[in-house]
N, CA, C and O atoms as a Tinker XYZ file with bonds, in Angstrom:
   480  protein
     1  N     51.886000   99.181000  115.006000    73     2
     2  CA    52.112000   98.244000  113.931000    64     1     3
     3  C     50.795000   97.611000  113.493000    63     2     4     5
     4  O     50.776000   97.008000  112.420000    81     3
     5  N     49.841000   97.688000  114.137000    73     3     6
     6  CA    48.767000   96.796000  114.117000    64     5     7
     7  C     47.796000   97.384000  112.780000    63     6     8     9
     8  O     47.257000   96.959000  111.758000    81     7
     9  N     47.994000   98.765000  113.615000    73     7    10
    10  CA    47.151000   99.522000  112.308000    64     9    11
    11  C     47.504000   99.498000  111.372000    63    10    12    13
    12  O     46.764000   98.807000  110.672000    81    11
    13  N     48.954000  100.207000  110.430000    73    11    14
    14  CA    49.433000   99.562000  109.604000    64    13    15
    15  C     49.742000   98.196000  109.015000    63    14    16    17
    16  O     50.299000   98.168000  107.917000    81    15
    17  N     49.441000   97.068000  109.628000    73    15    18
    18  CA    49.301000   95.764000  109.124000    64    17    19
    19  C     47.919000   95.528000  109.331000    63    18    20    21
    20  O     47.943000   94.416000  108.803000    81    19
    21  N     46.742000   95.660000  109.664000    73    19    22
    22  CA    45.223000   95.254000  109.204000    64    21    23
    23  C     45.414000   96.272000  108.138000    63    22    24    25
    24  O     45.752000   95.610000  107.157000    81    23
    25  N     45.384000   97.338000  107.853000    73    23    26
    26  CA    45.080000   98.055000  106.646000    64    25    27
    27  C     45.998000   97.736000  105.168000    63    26    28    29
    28  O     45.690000   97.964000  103.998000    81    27
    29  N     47.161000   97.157000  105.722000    73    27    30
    30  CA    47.492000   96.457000  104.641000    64    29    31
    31  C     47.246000   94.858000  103.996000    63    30    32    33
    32  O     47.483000   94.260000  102.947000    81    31
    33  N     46.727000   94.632000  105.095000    73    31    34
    34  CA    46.485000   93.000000  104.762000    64    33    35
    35  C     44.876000   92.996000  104.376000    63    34    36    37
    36  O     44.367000   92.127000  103.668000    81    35
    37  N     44.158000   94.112000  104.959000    73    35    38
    38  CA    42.427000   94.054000  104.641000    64    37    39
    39  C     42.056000   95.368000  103.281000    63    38    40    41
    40  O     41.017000   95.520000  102.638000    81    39
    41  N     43.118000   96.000000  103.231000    73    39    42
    42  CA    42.619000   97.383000  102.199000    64    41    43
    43  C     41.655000   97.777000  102.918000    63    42    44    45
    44  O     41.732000   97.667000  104.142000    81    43
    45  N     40.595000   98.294000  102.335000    73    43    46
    46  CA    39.174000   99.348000  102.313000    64    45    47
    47  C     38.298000   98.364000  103.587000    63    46    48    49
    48  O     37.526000   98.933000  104.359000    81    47
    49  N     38.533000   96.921000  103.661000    73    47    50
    50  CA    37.800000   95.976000  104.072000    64    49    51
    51  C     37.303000   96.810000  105.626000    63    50    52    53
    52  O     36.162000   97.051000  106.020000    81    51
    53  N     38.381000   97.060000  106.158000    73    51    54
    54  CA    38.123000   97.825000  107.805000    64    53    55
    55  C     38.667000   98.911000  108.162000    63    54    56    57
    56  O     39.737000   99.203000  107.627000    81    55
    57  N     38.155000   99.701000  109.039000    73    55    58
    58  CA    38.713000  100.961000  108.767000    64    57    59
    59  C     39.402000  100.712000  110.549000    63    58    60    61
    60  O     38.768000  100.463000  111.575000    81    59
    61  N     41.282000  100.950000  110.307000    73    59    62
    62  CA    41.817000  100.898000  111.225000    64    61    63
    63  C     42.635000  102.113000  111.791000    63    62    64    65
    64  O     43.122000  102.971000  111.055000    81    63
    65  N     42.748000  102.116000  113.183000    73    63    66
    66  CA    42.828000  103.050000  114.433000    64    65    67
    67  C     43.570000  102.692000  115.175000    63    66    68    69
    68  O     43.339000  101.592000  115.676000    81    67
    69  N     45.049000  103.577000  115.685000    73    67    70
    70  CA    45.642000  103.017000  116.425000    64    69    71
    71  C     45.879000  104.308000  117.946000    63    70    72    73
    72  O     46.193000  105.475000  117.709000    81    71
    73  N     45.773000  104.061000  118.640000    73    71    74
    74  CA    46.410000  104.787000  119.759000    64    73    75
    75  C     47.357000  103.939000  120.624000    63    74    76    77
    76  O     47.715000  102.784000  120.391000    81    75
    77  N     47.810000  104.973000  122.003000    73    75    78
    78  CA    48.445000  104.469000  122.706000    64    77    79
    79  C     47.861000  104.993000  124.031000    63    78    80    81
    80  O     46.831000  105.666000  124.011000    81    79
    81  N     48.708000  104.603000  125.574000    73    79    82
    82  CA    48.737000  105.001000  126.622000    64    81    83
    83  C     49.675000  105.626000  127.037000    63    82    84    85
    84  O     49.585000  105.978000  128.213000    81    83
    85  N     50.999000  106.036000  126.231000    73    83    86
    86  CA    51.855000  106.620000  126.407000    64    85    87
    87  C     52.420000  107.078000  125.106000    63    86    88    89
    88  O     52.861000  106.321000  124.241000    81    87
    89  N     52.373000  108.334000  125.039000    73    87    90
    90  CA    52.379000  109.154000  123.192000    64    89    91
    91  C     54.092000  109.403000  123.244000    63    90    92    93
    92  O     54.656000  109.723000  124.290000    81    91
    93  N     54.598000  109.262000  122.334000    73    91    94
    94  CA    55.959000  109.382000  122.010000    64    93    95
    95  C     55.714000  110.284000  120.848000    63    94    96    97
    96  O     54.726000  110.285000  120.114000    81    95
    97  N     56.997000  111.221000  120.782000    73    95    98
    98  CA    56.464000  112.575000  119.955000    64    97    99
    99  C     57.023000  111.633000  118.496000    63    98   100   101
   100  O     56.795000  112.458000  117.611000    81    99
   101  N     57.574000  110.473000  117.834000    73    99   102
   102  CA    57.450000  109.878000  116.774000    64   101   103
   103  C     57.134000  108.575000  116.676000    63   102   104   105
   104  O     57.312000  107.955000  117.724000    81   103
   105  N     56.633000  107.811000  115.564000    73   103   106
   106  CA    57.007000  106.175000  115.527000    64   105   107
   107  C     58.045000  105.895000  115.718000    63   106   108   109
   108  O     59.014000  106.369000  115.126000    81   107
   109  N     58.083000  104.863000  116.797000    73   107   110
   110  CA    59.318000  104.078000  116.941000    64   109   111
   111  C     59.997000  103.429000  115.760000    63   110   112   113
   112  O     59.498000  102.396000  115.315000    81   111
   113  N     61.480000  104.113000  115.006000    73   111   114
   114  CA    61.883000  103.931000  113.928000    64   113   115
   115  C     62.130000  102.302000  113.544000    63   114   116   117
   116  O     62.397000  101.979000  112.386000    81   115
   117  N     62.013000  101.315000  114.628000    73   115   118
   118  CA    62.057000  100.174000  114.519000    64   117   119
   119  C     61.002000   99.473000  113.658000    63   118   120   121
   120  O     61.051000   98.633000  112.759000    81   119
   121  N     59.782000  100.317000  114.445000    73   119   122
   122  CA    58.629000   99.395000  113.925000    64   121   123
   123  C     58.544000   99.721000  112.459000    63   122   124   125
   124  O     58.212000   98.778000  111.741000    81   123
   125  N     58.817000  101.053000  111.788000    73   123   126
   126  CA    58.692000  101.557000  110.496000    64   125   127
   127  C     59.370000  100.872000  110.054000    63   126   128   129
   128  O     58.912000  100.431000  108.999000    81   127
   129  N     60.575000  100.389000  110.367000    73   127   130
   130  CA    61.686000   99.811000  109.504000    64   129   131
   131  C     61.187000   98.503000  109.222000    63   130   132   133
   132  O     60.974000   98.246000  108.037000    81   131
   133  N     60.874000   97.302000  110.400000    73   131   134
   134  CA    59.974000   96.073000  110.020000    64   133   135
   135  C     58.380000   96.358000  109.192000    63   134   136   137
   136  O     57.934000   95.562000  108.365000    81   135
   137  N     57.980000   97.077000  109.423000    73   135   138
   138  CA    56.862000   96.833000  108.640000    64   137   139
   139  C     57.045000   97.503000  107.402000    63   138   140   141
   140  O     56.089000   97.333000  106.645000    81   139
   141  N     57.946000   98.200000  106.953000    73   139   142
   142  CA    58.450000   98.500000  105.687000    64   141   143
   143  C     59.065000   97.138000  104.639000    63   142   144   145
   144  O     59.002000   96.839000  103.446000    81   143
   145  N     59.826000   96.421000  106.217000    73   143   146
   146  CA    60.189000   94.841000  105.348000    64   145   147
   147  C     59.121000   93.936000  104.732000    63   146   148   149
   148  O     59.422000   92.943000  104.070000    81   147
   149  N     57.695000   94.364000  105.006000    73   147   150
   150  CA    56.958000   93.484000  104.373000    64   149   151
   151  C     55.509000   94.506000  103.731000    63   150   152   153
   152  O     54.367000   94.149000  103.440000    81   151
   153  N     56.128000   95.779000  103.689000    73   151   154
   154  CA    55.504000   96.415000  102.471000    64   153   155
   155  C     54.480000   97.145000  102.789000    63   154   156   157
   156  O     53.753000   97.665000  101.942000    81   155
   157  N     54.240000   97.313000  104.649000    73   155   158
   158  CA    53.133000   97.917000  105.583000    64   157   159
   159  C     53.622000   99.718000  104.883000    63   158   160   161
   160  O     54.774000  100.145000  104.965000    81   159
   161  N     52.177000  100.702000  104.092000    73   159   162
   162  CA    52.541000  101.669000  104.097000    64   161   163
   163  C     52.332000  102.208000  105.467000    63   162   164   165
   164  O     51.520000  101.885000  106.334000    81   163
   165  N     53.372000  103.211000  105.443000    73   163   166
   166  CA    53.683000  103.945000  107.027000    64   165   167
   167  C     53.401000  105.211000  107.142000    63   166   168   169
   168  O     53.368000  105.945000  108.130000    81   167
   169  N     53.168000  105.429000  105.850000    73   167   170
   170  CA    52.847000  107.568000  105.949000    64   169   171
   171  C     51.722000  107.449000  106.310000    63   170   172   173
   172  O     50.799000  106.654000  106.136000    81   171
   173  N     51.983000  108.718000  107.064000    73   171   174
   174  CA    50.948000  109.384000  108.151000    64   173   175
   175  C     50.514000  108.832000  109.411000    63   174   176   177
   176  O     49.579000  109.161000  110.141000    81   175
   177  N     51.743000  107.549000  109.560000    73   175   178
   178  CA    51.315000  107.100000  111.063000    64   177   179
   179  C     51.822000  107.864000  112.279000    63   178   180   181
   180  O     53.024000  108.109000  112.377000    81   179
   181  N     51.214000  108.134000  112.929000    73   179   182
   182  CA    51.963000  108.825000  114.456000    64   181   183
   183  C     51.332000  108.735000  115.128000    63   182   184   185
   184  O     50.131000  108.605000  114.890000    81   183
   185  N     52.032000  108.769000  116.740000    73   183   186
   186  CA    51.418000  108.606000  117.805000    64   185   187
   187  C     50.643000  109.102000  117.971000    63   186   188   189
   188  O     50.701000  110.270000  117.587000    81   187
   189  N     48.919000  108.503000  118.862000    73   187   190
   190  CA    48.126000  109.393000  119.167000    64   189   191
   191  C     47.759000  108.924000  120.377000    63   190   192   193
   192  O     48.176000  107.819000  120.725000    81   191
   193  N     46.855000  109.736000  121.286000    73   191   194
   194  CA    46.203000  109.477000  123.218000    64   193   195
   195  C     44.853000  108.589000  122.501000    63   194   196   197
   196  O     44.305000  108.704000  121.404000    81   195
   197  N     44.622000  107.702000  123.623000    73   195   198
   198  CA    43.382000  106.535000  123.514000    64   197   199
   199  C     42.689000  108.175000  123.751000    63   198   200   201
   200  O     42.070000  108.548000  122.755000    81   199
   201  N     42.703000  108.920000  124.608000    73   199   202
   202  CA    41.724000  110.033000  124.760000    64   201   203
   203  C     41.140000  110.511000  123.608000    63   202   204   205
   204  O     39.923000  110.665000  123.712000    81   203
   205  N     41.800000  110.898000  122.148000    73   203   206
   206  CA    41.300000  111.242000  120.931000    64   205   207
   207  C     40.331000  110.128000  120.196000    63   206   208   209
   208  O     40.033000  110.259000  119.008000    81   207
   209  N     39.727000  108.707000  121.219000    73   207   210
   210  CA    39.030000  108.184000  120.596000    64   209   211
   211  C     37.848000  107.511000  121.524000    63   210   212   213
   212  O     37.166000  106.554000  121.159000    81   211
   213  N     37.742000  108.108000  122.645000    73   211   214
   214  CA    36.819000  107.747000  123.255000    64   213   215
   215  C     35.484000  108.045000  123.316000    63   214   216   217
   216  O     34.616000  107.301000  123.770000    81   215
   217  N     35.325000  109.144000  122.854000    73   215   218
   218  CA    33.820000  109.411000  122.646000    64   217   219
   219  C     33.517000  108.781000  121.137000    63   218   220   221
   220  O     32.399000  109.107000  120.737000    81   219
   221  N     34.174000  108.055000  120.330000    73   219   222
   222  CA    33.794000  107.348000  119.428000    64   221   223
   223  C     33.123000  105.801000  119.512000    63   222   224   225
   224  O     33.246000  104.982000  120.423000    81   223
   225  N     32.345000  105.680000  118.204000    73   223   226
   226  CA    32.147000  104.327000  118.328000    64   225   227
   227  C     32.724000  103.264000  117.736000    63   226   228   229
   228  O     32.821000  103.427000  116.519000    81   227
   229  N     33.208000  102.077000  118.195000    73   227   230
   230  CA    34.050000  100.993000  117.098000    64   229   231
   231  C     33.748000   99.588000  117.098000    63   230   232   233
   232  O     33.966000   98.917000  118.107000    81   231
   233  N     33.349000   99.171000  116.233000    73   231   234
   234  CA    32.787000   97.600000  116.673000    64   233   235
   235  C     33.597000   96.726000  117.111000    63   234   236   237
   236  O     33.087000   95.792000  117.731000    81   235
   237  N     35.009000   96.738000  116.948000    73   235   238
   238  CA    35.859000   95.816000  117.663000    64   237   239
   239  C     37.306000   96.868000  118.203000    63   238   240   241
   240  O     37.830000   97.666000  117.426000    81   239
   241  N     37.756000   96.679000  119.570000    73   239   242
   242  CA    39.207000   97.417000  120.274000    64   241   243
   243  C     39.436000   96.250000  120.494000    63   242   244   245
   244  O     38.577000   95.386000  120.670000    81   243
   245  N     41.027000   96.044000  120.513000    73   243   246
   246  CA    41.768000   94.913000  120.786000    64   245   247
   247  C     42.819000   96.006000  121.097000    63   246   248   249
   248  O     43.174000   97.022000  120.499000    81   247
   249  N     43.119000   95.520000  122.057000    73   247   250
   250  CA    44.765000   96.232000  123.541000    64   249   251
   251  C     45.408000   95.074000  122.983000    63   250   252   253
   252  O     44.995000   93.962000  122.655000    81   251
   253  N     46.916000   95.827000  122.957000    73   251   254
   254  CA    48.046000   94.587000  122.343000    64   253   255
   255  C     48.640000   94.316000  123.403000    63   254   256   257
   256  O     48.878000   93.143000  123.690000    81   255
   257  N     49.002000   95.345000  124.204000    73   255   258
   258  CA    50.108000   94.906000  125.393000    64   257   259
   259  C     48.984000   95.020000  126.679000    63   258   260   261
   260  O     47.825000   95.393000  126.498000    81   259
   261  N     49.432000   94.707000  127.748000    73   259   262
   262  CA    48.878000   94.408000  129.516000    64   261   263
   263  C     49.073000   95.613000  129.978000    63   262   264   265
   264  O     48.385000   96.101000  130.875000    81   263
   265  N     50.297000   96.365000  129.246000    73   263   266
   266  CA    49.880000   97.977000  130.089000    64   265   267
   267  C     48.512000   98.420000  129.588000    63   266   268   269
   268  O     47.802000   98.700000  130.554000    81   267
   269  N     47.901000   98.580000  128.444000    73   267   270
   270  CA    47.120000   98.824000  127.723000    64   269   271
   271  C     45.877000   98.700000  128.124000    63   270   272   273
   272  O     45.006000   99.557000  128.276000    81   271
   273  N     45.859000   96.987000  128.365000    73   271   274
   274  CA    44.729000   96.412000  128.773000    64   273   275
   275  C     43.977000   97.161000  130.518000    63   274   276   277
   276  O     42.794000   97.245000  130.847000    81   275
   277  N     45.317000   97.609000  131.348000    73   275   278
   278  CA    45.273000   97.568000  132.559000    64   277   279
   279  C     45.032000   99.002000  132.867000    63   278   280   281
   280  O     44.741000   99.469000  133.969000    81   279
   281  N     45.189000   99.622000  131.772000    73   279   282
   282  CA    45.137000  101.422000  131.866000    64   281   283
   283  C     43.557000  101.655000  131.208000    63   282   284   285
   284  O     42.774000  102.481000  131.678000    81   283
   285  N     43.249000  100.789000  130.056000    73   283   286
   286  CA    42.102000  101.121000  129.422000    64   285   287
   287  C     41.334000   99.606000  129.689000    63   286   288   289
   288  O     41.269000   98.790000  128.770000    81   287
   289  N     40.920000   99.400000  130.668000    73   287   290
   290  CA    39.886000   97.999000  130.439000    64   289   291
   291  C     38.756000   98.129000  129.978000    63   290   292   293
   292  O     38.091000   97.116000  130.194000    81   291
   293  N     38.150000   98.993000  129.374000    73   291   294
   294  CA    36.616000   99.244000  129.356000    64   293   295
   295  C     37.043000  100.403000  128.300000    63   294   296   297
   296  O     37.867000  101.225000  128.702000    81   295
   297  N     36.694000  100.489000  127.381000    73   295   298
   298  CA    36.150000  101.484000  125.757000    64   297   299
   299  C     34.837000  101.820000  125.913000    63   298   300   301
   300  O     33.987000  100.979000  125.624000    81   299
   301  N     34.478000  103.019000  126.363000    73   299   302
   302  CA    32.928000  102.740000  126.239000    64   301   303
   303  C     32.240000  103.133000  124.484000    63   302   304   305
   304  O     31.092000  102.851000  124.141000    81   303
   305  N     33.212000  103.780000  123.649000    73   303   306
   306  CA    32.173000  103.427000  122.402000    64   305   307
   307  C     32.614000  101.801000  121.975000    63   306   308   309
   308  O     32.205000  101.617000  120.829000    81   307
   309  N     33.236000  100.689000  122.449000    73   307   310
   310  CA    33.141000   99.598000  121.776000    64   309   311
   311  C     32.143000   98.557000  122.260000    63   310   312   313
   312  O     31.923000   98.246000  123.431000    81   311
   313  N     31.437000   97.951000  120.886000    73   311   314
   314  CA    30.647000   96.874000  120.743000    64   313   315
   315  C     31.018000   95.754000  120.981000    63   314   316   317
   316  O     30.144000   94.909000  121.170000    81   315
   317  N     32.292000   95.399000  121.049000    73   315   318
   318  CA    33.110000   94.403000  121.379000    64   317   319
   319  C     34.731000   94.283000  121.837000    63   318   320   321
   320  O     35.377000   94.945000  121.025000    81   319
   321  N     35.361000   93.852000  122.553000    73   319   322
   322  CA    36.731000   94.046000  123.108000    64   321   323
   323  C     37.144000   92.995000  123.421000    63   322   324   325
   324  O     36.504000   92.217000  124.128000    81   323
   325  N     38.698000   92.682000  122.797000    73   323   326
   326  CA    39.324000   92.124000  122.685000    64   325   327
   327  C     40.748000   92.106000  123.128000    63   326   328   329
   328  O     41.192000   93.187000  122.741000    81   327
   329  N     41.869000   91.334000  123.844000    73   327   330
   330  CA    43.153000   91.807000  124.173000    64   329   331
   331  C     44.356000   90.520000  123.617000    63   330   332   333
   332  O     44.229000   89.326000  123.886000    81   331
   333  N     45.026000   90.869000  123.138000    73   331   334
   334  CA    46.090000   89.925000  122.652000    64   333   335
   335  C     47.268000   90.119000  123.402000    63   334   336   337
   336  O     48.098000   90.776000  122.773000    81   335
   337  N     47.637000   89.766000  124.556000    73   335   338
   338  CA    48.764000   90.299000  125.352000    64   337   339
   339  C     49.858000   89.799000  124.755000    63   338   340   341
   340  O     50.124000   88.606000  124.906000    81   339
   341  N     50.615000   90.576000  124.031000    73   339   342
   342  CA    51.735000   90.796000  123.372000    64   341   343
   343  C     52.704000   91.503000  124.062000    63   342   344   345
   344  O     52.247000   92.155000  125.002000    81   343
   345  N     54.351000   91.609000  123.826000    73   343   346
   346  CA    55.440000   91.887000  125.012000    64   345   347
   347  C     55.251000   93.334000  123.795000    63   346   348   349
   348  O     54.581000   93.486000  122.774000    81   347
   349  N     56.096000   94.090000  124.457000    73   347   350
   350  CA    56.031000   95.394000  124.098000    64   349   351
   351  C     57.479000   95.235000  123.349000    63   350   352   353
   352  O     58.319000   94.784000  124.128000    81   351
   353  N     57.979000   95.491000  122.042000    73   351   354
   354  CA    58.996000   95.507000  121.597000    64   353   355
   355  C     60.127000   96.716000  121.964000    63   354   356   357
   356  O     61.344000   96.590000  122.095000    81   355
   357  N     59.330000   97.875000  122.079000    73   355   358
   358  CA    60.303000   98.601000  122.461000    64   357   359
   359  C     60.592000   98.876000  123.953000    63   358   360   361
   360  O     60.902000   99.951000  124.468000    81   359
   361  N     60.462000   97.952000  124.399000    73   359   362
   362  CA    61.098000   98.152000  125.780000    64   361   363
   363  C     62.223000   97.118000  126.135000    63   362   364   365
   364  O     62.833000   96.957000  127.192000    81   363
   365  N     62.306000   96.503000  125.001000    73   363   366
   366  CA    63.517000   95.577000  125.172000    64   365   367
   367  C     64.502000   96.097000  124.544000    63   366   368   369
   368  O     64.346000   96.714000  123.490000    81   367
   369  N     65.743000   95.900000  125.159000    73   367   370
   370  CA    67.257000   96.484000  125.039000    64   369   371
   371  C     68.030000   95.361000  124.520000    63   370   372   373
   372  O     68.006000   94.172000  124.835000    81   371
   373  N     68.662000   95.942000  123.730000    73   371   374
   374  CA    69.873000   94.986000  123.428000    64   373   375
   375  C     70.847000   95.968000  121.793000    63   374   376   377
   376  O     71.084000   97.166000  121.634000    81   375
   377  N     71.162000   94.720000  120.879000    73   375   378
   378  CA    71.775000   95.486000  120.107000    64   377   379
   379  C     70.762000   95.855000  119.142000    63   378   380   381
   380  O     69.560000   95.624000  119.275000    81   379
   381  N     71.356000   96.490000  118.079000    73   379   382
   382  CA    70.295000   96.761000  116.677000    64   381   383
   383  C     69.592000   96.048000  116.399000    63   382   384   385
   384  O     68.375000   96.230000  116.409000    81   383
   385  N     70.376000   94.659000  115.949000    73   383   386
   386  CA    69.905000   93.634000  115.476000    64   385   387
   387  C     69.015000   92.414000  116.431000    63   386   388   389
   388  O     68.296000   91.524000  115.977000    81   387
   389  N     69.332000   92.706000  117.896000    73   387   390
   390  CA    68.180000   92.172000  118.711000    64   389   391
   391  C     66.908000   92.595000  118.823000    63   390   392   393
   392  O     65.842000   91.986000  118.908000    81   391
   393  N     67.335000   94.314000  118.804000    73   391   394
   394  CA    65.764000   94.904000  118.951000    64   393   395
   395  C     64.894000   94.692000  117.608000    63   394   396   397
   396  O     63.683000   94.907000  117.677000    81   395
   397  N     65.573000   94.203000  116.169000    73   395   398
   398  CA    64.917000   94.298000  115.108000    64   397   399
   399  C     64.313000   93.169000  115.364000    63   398   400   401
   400  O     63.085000   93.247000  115.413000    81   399
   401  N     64.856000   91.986000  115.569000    73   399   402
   402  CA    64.239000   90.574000  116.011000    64   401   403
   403  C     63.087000   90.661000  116.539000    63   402   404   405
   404  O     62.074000   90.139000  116.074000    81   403
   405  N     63.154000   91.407000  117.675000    73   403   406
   406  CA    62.041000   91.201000  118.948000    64   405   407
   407  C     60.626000   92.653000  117.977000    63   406   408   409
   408  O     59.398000   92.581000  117.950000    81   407
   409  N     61.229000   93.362000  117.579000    73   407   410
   410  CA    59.993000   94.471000  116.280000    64   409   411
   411  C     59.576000   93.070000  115.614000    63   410   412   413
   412  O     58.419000   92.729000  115.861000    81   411
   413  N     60.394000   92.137000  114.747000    73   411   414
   414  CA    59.777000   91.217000  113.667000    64   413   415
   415  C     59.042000   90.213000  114.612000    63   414   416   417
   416  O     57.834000   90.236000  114.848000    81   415
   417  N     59.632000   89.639000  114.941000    73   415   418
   418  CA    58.163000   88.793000  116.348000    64   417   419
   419  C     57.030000   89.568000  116.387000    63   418   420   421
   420  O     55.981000   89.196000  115.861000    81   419
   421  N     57.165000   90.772000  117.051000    73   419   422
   422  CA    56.102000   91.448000  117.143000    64   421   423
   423  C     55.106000   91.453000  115.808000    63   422   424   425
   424  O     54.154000   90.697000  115.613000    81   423
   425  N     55.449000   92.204000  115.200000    73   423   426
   426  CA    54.926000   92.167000  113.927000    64   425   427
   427  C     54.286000   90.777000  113.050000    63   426   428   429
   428  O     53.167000   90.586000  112.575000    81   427
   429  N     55.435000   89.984000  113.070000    73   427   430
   430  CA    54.698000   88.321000  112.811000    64   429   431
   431  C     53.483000   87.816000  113.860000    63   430   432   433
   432  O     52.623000   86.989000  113.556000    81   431
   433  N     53.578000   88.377000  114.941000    73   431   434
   434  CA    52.710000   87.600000  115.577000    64   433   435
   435  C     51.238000   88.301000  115.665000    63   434   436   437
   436  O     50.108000   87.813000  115.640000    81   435
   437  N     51.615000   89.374000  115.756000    73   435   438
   438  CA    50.262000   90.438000  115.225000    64   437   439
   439  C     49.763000   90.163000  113.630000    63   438   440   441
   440  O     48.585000   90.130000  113.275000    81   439
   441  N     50.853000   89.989000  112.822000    73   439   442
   442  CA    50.038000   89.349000  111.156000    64   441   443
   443  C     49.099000   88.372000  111.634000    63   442   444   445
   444  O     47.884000   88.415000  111.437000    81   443
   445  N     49.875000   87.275000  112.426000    73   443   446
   446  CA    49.159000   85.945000  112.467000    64   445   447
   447  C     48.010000   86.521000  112.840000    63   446   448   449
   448  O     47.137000   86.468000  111.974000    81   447
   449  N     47.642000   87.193000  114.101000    73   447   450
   450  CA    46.744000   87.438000  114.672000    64   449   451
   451  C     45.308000   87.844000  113.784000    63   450   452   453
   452  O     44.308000   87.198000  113.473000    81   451
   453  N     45.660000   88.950000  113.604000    73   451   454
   454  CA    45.247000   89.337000  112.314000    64   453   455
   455  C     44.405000   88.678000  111.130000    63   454   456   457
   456  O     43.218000   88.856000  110.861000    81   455
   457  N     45.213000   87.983000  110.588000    73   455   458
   458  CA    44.554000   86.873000  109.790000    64   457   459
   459  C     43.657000   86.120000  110.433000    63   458   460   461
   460  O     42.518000   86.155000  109.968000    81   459
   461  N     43.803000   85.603000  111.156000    73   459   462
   462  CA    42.972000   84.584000  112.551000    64   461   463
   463  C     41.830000   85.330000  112.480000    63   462   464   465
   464  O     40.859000   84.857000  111.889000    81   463
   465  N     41.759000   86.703000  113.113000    73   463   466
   466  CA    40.444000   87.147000  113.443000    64   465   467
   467  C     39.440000   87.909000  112.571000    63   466   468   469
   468  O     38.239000   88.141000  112.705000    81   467
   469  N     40.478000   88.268000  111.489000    73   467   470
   470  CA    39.487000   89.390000  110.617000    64   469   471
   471  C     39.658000   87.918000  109.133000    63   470   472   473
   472  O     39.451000   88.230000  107.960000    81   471
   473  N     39.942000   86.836000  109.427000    73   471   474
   474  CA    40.176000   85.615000  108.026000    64   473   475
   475  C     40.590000   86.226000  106.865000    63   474   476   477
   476  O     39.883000   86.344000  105.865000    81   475
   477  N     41.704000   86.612000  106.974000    73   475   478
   478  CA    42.209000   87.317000  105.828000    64   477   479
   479  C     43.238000   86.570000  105.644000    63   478   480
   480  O     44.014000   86.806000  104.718000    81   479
């Protein structure tokens, strides 16, 4: 979600990258569905391995969740690193409409974030 919300809230401003520590063969249809509610384009997002970005360089990584942080503590192409320990939305159970709740938290709290650090 992250990537799709800096690139929509910054345009051209930063060029954003998302991986994971655990690749799921699609986006979680949740998160598409909330960030569709506030207009995040979603084509061409899919899962990818932190491995497809490590021999790169990036001036700022920020880990959203503590698995993240605890699997990847150290980026060696980043100039700077950052972690926002955020709950993982899809690992919470409940009904439709709970798990959409706990996607929109997510998502709101990563906007906020967002704004905060890149002042947008």
């Amino acid at each position: 979600m992250a990537e799709a919300l800096l690139r929509s809230l910054a345009g051209d401003s930063y060029e954003a990258y998302s991986a994971g520590t655990d690749i799921a063969p699609v986006v979680n249809p949740f998160a598409l569905e909330v960030l569709g509610e506030v207009g995040a384009d979603t084509e061409g997002l899919h899962s990818k391995s932190l491995d497809i970005f490590m021999d790169q360089s990036f001036d700022l990584v920020i880990t959203v969740c503590d698995n993240a942080r605890q699997t990847c503590p150290f980026f060696p192409g980043a100039k700077s690193m950052d972690h926002w320990s955020l709950e993982d939305p899809a690992a919470f159970q409940g009904t439709r409409e709970e798990i959409l709740f706990k996607f929109r938290e997510s998502r709101n709290e990563i906007e906020r974030r967002i704004r905060t650090a890149f002042l947008i």
